[in-house]
Backbone bond lengths (Angstrom), bond angles and torsions (degrees), N, CA, C in turn:
res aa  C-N    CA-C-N  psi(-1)  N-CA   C-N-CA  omega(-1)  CA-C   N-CA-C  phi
1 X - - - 1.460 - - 1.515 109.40 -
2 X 1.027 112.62 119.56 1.993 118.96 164.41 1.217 110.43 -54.50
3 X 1.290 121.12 119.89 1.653 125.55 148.97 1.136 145.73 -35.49
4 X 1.158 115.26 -23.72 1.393 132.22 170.63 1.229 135.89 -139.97
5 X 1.149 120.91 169.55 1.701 115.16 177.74 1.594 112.97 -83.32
6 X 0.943 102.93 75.64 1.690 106.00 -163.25 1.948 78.32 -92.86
7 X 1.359 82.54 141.87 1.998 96.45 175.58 1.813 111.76 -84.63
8 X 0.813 103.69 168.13 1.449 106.96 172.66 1.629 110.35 -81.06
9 X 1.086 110.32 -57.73 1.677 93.59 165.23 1.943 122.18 -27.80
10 X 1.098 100.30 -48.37 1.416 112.87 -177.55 1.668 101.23 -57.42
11 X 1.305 110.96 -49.35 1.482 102.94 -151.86 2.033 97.37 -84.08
12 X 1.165 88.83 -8.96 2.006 98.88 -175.41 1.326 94.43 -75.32
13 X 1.478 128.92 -47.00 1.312 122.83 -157.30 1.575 119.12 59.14
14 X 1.768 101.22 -120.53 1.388 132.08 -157.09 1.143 107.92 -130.94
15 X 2.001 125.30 10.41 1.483 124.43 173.48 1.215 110.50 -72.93
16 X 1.504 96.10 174.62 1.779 95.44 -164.00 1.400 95.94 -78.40
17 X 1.132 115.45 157.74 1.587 128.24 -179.12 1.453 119.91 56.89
18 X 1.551 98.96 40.20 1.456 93.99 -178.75 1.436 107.47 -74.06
19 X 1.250 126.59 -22.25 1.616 108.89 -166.13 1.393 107.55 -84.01
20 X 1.588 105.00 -19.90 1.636 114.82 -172.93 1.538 105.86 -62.69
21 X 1.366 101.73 -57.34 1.786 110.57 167.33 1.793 124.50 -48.16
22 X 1.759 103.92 -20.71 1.370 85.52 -157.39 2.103 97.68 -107.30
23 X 1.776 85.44 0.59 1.477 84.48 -176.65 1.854 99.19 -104.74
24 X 1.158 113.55 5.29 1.934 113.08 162.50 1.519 94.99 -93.74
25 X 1.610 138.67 -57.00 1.416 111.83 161.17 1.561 141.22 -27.85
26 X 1.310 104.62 -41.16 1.496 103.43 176.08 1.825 122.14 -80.65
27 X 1.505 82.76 -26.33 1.388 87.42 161.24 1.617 133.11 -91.19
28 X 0.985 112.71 5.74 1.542 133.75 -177.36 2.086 97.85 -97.27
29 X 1.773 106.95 -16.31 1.227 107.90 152.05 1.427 137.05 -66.05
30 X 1.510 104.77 -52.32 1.704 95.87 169.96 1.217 110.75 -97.92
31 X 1.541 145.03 54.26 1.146 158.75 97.10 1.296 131.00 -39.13
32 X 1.407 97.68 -51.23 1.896 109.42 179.78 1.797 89.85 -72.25
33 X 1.477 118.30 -52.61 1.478 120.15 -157.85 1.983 90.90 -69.23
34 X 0.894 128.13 -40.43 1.952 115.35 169.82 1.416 106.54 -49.36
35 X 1.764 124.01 -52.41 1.371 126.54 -155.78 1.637 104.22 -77.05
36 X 1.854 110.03 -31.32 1.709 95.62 168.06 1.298 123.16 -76.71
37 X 1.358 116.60 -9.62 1.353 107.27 -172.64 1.851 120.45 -135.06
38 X 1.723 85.83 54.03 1.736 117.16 -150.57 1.785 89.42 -95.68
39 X 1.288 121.82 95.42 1.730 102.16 160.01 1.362 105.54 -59.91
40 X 1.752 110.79 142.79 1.549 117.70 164.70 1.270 101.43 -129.43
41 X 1.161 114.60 166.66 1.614 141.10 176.65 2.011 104.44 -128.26
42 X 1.275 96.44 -153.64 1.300 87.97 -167.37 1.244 128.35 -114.54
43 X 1.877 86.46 19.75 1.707 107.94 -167.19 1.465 91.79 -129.25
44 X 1.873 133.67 -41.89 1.016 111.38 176.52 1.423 103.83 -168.81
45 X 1.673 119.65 165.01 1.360 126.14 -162.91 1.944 97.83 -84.58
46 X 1.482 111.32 138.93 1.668 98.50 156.76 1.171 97.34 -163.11
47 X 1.725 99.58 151.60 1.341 141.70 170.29 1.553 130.40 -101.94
48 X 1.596 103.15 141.67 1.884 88.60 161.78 1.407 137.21 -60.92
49 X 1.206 128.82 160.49 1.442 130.33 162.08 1.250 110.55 -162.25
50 X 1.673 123.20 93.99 1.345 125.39 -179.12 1.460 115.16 61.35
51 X 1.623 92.10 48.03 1.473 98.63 165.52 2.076 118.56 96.21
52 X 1.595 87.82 -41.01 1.727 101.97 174.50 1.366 109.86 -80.65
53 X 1.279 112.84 151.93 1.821 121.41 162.66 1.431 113.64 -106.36
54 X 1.588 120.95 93.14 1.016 153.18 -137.01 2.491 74.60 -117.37
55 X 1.527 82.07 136.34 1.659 91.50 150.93 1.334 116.79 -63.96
56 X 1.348 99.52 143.67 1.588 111.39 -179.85 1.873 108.26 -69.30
57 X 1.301 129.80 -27.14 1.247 107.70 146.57 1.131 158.58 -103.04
58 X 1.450 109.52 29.15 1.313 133.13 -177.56 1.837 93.64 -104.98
59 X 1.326 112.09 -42.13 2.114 112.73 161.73 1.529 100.31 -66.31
60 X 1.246 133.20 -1.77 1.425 111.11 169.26 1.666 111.06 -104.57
61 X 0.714 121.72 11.79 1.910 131.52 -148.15 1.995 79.08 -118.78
62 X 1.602 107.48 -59.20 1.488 107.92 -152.82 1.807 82.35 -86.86
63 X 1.001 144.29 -13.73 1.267 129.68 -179.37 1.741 118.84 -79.52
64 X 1.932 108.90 -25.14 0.701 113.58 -170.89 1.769 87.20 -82.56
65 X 1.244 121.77 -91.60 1.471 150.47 159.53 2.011 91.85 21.17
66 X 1.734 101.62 -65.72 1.634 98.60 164.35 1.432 115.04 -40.42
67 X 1.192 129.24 -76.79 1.405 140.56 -161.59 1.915 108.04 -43.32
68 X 1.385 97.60 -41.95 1.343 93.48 -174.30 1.598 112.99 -94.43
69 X 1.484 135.28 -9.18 1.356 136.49 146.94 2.010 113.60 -55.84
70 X 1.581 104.89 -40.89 1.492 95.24 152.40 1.144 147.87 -81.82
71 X 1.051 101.33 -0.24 1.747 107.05 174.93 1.752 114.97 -64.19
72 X 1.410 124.88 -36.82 0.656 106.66 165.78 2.130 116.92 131.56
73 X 1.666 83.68 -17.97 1.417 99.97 -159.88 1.809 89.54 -112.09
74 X 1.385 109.27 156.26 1.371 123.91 -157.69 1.945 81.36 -94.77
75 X 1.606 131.96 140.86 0.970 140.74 -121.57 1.501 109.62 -177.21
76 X 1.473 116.24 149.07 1.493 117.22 -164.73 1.619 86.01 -139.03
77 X 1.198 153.22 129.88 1.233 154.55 174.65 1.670 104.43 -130.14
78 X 1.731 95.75 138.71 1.456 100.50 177.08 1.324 101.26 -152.66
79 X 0.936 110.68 127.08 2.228 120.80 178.29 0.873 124.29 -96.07
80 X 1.308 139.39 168.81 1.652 131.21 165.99 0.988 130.83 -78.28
81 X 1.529 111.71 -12.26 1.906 128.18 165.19 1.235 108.39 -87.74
82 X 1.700 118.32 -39.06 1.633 104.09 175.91 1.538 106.92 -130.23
83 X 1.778 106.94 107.06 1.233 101.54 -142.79 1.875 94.67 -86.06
84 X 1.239 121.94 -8.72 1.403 114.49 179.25 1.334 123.45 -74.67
85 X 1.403 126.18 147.24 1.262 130.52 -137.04 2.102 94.67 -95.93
86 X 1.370 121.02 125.53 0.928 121.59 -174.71 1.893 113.10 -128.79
87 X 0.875 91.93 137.75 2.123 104.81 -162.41 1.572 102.73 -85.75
88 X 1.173 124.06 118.23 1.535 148.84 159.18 1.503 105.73 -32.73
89 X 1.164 110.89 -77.30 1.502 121.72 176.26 1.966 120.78 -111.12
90 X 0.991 97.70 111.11 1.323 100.06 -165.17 1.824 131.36 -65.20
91 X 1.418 92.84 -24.63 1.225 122.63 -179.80 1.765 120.63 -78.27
92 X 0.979 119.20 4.93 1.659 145.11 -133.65 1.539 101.03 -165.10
93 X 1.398 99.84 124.22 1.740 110.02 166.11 1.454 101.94 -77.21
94 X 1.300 118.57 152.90 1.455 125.98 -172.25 1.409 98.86 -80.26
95 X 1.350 108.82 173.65 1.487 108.07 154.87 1.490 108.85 -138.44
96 X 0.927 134.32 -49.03 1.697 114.06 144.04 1.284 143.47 -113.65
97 X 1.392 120.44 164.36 1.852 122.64 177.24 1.646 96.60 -81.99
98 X 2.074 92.20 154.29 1.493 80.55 -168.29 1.733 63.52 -140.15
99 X 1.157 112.05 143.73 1.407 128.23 -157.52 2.083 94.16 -145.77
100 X 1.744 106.88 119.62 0.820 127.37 -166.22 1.837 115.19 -131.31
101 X 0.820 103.98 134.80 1.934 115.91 161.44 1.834 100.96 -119.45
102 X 1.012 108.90 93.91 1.180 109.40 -171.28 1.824 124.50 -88.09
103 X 1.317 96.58 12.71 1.881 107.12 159.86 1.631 107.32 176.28
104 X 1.625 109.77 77.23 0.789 94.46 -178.30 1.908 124.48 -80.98
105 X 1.236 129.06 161.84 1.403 125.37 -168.85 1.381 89.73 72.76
106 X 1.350 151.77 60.66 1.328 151.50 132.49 1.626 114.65 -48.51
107 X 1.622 119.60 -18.02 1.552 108.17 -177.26 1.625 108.90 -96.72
108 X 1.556 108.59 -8.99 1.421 100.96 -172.32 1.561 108.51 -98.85
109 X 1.231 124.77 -5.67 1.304 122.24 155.49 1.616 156.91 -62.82
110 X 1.674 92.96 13.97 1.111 130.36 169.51 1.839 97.22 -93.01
111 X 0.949 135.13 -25.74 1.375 132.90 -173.62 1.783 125.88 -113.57
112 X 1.866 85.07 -1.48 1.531 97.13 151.97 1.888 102.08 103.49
113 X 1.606 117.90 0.69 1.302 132.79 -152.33 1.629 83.74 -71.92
114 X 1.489 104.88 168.89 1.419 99.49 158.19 1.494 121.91 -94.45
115 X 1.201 116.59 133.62 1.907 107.40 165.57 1.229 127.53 -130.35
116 X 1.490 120.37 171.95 1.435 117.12 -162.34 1.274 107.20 -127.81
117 X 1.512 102.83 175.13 1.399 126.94 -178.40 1.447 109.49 -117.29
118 X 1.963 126.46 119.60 1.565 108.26 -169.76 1.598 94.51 -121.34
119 X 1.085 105.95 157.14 1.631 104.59 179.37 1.721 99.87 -165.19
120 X 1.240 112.83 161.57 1.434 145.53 -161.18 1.378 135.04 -140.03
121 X 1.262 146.59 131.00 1.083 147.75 169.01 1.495 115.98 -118.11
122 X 1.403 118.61 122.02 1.468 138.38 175.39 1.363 114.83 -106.37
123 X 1.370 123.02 152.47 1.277 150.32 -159.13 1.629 91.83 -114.96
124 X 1.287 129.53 33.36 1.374 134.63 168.21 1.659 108.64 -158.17
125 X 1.664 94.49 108.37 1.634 92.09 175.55 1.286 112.33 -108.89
126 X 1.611 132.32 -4.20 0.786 112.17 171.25 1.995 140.77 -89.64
127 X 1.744 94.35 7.13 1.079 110.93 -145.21 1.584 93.04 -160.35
128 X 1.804 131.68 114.18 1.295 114.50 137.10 1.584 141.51 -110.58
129 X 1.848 89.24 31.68 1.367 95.83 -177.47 1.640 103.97 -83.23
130 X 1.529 109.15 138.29 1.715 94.81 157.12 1.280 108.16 100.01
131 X 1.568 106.31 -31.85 1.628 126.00 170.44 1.657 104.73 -28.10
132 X 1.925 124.96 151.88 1.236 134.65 159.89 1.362 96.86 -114.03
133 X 1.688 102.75 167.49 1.986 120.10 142.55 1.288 97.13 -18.87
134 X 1.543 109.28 -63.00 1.758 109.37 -135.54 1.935 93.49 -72.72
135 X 1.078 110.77 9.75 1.794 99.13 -179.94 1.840 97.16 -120.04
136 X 1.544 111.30 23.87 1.299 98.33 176.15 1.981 108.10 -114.41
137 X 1.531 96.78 142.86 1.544 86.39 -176.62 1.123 124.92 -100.69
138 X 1.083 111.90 -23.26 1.833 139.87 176.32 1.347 131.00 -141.15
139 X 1.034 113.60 131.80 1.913 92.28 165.66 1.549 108.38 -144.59
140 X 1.131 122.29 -170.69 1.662 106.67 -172.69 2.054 88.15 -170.08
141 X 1.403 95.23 169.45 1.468 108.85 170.11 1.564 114.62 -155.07
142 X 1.280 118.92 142.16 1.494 121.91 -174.97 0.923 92.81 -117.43
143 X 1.517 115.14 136.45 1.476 130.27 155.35 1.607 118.72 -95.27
144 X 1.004 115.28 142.97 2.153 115.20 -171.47 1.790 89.68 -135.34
145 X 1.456 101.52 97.19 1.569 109.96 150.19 1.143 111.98 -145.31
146 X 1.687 124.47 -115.85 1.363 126.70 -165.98 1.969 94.14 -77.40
147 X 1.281 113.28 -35.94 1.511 89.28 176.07 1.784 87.77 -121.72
148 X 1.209 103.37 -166.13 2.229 122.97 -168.45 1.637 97.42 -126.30
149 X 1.359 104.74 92.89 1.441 99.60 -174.27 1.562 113.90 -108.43
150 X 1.393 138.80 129.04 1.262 121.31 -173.40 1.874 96.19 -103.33
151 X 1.346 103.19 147.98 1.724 105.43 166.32 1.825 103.84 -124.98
152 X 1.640 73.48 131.72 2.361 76.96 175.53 1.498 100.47 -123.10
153 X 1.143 99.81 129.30 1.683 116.47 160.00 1.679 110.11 -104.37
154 X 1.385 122.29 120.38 1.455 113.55 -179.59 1.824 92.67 -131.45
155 X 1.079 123.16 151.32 1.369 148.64 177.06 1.371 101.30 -68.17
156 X 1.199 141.56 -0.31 1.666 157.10 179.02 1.318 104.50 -127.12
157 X 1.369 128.80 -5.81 1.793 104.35 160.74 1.497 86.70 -144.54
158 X 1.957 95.17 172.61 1.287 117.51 -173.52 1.750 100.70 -76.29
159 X 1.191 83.89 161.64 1.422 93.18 176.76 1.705 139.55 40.68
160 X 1.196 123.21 -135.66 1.611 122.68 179.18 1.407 103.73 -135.74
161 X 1.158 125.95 152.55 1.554 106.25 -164.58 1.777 81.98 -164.63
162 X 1.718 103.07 121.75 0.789 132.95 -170.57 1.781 126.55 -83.65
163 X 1.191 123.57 105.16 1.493 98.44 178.77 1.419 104.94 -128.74
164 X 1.807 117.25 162.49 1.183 135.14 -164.81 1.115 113.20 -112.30
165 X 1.709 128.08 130.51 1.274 128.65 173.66 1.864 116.50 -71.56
166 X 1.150 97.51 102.72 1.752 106.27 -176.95 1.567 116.21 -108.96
167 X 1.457 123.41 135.74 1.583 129.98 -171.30 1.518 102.19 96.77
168 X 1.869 96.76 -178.16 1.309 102.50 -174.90 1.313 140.74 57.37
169 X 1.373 128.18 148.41 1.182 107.29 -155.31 1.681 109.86 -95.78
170 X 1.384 124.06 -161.94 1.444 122.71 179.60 1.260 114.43 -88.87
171 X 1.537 124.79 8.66 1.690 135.34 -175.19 1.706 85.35 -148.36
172 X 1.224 125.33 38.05 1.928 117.05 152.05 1.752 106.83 44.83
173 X 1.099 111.37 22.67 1.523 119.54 -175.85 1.488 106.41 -83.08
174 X 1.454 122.26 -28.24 1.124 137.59 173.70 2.020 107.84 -107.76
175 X 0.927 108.47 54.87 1.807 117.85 171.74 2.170 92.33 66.61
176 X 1.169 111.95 -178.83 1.369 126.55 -163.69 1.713 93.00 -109.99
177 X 1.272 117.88 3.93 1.684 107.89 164.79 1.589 107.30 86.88
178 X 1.182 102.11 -153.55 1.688 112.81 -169.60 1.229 119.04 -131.84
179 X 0.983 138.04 164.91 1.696 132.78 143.00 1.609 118.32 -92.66
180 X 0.916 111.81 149.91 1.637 107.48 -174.67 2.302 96.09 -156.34
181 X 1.386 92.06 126.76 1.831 91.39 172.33 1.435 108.51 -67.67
182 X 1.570 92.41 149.29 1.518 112.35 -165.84 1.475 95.85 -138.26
183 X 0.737 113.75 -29.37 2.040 102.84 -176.82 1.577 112.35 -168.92
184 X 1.065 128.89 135.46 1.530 146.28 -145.81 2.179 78.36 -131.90
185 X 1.703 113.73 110.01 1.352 118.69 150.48 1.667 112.46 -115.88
186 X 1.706 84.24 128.21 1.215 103.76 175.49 2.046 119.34 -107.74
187 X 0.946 132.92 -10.28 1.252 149.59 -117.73 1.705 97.66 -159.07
188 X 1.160 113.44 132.76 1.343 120.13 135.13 1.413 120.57 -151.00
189 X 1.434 112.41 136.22 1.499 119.46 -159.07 1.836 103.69 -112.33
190 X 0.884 108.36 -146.02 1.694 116.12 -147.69 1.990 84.46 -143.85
191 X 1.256 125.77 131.21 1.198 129.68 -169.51 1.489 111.16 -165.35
192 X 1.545 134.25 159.71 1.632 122.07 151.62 1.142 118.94 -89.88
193 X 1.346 102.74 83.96 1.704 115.27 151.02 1.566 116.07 -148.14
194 X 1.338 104.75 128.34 1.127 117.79 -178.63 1.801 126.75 -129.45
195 X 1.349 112.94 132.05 1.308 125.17 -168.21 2.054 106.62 -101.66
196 X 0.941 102.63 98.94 1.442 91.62 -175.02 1.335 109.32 -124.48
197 X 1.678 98.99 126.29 1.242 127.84 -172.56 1.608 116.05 -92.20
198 X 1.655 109.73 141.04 1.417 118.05 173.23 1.625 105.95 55.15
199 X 1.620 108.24 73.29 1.163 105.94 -171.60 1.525 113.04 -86.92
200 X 1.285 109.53 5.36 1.162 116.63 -173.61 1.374 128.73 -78.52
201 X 1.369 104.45 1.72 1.819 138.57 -167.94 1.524 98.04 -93.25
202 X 1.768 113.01 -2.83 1.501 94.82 -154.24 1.548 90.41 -105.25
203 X 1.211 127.32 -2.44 1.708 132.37 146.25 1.363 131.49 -35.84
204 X 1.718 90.00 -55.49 2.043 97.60 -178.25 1.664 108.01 -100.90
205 X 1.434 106.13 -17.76 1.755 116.82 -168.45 1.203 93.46 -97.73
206 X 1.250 119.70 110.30 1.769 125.92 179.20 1.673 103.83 -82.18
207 X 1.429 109.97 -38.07 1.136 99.34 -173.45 1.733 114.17 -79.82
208 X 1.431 124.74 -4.48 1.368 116.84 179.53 1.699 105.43 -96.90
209 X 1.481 94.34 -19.49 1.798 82.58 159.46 1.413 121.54 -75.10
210 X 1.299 105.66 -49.38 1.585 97.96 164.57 1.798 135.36 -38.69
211 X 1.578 115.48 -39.80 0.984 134.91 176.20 1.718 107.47 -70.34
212 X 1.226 119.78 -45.02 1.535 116.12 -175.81 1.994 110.45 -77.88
213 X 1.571 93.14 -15.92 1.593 100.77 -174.73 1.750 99.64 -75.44
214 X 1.641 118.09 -39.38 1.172 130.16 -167.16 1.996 99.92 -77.75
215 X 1.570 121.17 -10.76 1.400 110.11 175.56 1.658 93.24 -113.53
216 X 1.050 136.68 12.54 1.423 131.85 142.05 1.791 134.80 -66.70
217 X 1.616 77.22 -31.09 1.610 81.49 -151.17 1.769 87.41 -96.89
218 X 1.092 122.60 -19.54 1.334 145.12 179.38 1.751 111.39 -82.08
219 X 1.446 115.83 0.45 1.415 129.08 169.96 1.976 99.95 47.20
220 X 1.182 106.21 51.10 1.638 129.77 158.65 1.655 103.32 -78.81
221 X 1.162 114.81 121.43 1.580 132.87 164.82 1.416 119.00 -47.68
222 X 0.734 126.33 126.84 1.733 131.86 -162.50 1.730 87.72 -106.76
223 X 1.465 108.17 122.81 1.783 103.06 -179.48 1.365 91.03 -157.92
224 X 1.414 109.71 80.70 2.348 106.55 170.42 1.378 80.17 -136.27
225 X 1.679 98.99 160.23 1.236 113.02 167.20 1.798 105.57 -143.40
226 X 1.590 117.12 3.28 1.057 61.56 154.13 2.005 71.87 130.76
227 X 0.924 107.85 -83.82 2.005 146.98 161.54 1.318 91.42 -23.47
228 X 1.376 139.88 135.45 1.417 126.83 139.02 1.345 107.32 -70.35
229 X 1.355 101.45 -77.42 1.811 97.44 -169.76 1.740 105.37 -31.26
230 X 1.355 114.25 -68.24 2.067 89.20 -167.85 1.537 122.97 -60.93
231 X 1.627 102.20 2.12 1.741 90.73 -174.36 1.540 104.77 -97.02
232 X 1.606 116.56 -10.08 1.109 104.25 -170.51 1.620 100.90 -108.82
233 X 1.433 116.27 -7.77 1.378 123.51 -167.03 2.149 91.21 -86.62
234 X 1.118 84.56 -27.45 2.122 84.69 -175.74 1.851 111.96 -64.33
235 X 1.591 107.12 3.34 1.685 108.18 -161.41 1.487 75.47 -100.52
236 X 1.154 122.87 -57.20 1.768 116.14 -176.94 1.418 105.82 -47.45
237 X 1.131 133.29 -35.87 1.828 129.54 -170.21 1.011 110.58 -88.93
238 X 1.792 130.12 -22.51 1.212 111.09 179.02 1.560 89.69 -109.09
239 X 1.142 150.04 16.91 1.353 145.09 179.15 1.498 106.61 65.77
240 X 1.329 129.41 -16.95 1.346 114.44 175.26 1.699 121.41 -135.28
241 X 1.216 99.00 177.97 2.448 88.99 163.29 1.788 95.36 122.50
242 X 0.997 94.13 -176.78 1.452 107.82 -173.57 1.419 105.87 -130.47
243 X 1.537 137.47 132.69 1.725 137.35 164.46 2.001 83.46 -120.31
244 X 1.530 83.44 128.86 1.391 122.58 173.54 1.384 124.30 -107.01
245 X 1.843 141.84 113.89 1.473 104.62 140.70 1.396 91.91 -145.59
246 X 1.083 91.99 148.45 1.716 105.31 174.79 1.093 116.65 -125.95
247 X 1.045 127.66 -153.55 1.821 142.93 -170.01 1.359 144.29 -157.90
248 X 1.289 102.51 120.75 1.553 108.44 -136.64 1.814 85.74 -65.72
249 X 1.761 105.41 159.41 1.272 123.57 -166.39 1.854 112.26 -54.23
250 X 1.712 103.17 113.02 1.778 90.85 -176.06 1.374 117.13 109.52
251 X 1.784 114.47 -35.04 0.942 128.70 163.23 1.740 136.91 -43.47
252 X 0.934 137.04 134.68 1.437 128.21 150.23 1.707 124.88 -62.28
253 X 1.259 118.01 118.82 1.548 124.62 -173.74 1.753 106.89 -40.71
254 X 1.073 130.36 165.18 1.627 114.64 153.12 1.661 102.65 -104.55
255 X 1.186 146.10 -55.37 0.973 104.52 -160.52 1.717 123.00 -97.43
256 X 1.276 102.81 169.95 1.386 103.19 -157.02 1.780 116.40 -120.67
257 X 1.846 92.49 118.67 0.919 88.78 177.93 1.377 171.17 0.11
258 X 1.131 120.47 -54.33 1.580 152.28 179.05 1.513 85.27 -87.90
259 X 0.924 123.91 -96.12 1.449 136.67 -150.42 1.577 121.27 -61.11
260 X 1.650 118.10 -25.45 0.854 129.94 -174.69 1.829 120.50 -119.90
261 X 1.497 89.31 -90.02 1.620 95.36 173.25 1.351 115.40 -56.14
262 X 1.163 146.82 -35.36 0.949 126.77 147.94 1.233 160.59 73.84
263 X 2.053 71.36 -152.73 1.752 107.63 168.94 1.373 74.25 -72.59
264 X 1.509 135.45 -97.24 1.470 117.63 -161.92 1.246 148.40 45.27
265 X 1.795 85.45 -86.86 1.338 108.79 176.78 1.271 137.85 -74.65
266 X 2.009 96.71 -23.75 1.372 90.47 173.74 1.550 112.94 -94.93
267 X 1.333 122.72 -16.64 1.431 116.04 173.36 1.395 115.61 -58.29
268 X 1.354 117.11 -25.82 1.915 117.89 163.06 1.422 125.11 -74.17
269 X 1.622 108.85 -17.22 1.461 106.29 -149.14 1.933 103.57 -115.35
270 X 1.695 86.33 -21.95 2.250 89.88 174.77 1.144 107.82 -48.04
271 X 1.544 122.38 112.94 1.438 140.21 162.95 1.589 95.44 63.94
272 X 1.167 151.73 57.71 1.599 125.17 138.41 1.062 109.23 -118.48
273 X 1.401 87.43 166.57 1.468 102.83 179.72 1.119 121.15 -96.37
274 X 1.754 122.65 170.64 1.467 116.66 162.73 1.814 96.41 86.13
275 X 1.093 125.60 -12.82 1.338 121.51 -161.01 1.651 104.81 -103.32
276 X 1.731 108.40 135.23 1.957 106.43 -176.70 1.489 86.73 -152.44
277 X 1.610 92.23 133.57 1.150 113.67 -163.72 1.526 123.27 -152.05
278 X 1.242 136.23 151.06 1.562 129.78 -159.02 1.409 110.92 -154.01
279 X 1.351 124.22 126.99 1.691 128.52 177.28 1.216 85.62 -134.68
280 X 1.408 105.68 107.83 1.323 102.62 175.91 2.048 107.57 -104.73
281 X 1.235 123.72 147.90 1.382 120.29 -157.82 1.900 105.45 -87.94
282 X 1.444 94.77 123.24 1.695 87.28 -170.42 1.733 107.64 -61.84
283 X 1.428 94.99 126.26 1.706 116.23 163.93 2.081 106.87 99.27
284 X 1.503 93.51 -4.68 1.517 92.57 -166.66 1.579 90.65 -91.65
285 X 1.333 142.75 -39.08 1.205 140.44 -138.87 1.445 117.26 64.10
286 X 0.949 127.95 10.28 1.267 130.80 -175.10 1.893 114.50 -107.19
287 X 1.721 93.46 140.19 1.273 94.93 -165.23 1.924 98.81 -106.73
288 X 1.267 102.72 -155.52 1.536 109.31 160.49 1.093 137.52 -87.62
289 X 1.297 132.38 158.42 1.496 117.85 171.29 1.655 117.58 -136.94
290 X 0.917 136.25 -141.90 1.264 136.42 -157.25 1.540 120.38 -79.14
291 X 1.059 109.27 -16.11 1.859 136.64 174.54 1.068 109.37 -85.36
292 X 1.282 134.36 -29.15 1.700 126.60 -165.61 1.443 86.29 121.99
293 X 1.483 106.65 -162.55 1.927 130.42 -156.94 1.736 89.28 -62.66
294 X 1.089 97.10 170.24 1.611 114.32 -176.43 1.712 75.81 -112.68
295 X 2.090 87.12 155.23 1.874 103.40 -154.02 1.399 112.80 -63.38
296 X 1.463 95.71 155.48 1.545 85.47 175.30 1.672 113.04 -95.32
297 X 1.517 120.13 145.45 1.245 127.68 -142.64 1.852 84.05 -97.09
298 X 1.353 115.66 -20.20 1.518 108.41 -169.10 1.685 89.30 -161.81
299 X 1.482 112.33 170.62 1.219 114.91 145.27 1.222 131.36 -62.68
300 X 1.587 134.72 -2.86 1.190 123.16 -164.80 1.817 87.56 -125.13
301 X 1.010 149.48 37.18 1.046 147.47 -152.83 1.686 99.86 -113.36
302 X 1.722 93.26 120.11 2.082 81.45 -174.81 1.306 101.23 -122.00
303 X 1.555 102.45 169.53 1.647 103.92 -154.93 1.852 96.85 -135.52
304 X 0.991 120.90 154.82 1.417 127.10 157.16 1.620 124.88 -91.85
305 X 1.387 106.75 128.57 1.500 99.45 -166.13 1.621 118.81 -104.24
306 X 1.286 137.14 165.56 1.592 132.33 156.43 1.563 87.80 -159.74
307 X 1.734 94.03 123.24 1.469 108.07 153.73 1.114 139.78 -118.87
């Protein structure tokens, strides 16, 4: 636990891309404020925006996408809905790609689950084919449930360091609140709890039934919901556990590289310890290595994960 209410500005300082980071935080504010005050039905979440009722993640995509045209800095943006790479300021060579999933688990928020927002910054704007880890500078993930938690991993500090959206009201009627640090992870250990993803693999994948039979019978904690971001963001809070998904034999992976596994991986994996982990690239055989994910061969390139 952090001692103080140290702000996120404070803890950004003078790293590179601090404003890039601190203007997807503020926008990762009226994101959470769309997702509390999201009517859903039983097909999908929506919100206003200038009058229209726009899906709640298509208002998280343009809320983010806003934030980073104001920041200020010339910019390469690419999403997981529109995966081609599009320039902030046109007039201006970029200086980095800022690579976003901007709500992911958007269908379970009709049922109250928590979900997140993942995003990234690369040291390559002209190009994210082919990209490594070693060309990423930051990445971060927000979680939106009972509390709005942001996590930053930057290549300039230790560990992951957690902060909480505090103030304001639950409809932004009273300003969009603050950030304030809440928990500094350094550590990840080895524990029974396990998050296992796409269980539906465990039909044709003999060996992942076997593996989920061996954390049953082994009285391993059953804790998924469903969310990537909160199932894999819950191994940093409890310091230990395993998030799983793979792909049944023949299959295509679901999640996807660039956009997903990832940022992910490296917002868990900057400087700790104790932590082993694998994205391996569907059809390449190839896993990760010491940089973050091994490259991505395309934007659409999906990977199987265990962390």
């Amino acid at each position: 636990m952090v001692g103080s209410e140290e702000a996120l500005e404070a803890w950004l300082g003078d790293v590179e891309a601090a404003s890039v980071l601190q203007a997807l935080a503020s926008a990762c504010m009226s994101v959470s404020c769309s997702v509390r005050t999201a009517s859903c039905d039983s097909y999908a979440c929506f919100n206003e925006l200038g009058g229209e009722q726009l899906a709640v993640d298509m208002l998280a995509e343009e809320a983010l996408l806003e934030g980073l045209r104001a920041c200020g800095l010339p910019l390469v943006t690419s999403t997981l809905w529109d995966q081609a790479l599009q320039q902030t300021v046109s007039d201006e060579p970029a200086k980095y790609a800022v690579v976003l999933d901007p709500l992911d688990g958007s269908s379970i928020i009709d049922t109250n689950f928590a979900v997140g927002t993942l995003f990234s910054i690369w040291s390559s704007p002209t190009s994210l084919v082919n990209v490594t880890g070693r060309q990423l500078i930051a990445a971060g993930a927000c979680t939106y449930g009972p509390r709005t938690s942001l996590y930053l991993a930057h290549g300039q500090r230790a560990g992951v360091r957690e902060f909480l959206l505090v103030g304001g009201a639950a409809d932004g009627s009273e300003g969009p609140g603050r950030w304030v640090a809440a928990n500094d992870y350094e550590a990840l250990g080895e524990g029974k709890l396990f998050s296992p993803g796409n269980l539906r693999a465990m039909t044709e994948h003999t060996g992942y039934a076997e593996l989920v039979r061996y954390w049953q019978e082994n009285s391993y904690q059953l804790r998924y919901t469903g969310g990537m971001v909160s199932d894999t963001m819950q191994l940093l809070i409890k310091g230990r556990g395993v998030y799983v998904t793979p792909a049944a034999p023949g299959k295509r992976p679901r999640p996807r590289l660039l956009y997903e596994a990832g940022q992910l991986l490296r917002t868990i994996r900057t400087r700790m310890s104790g932590l082993m982990w694998l994205a391996g690239v569907a059809g390449t055989g190839r896993g990760g290595h010491d940089g973050g994910p091994d490259s991505c061969s395309s934007s659409c390139s999906r990977t199987r994960v265990c962390v």
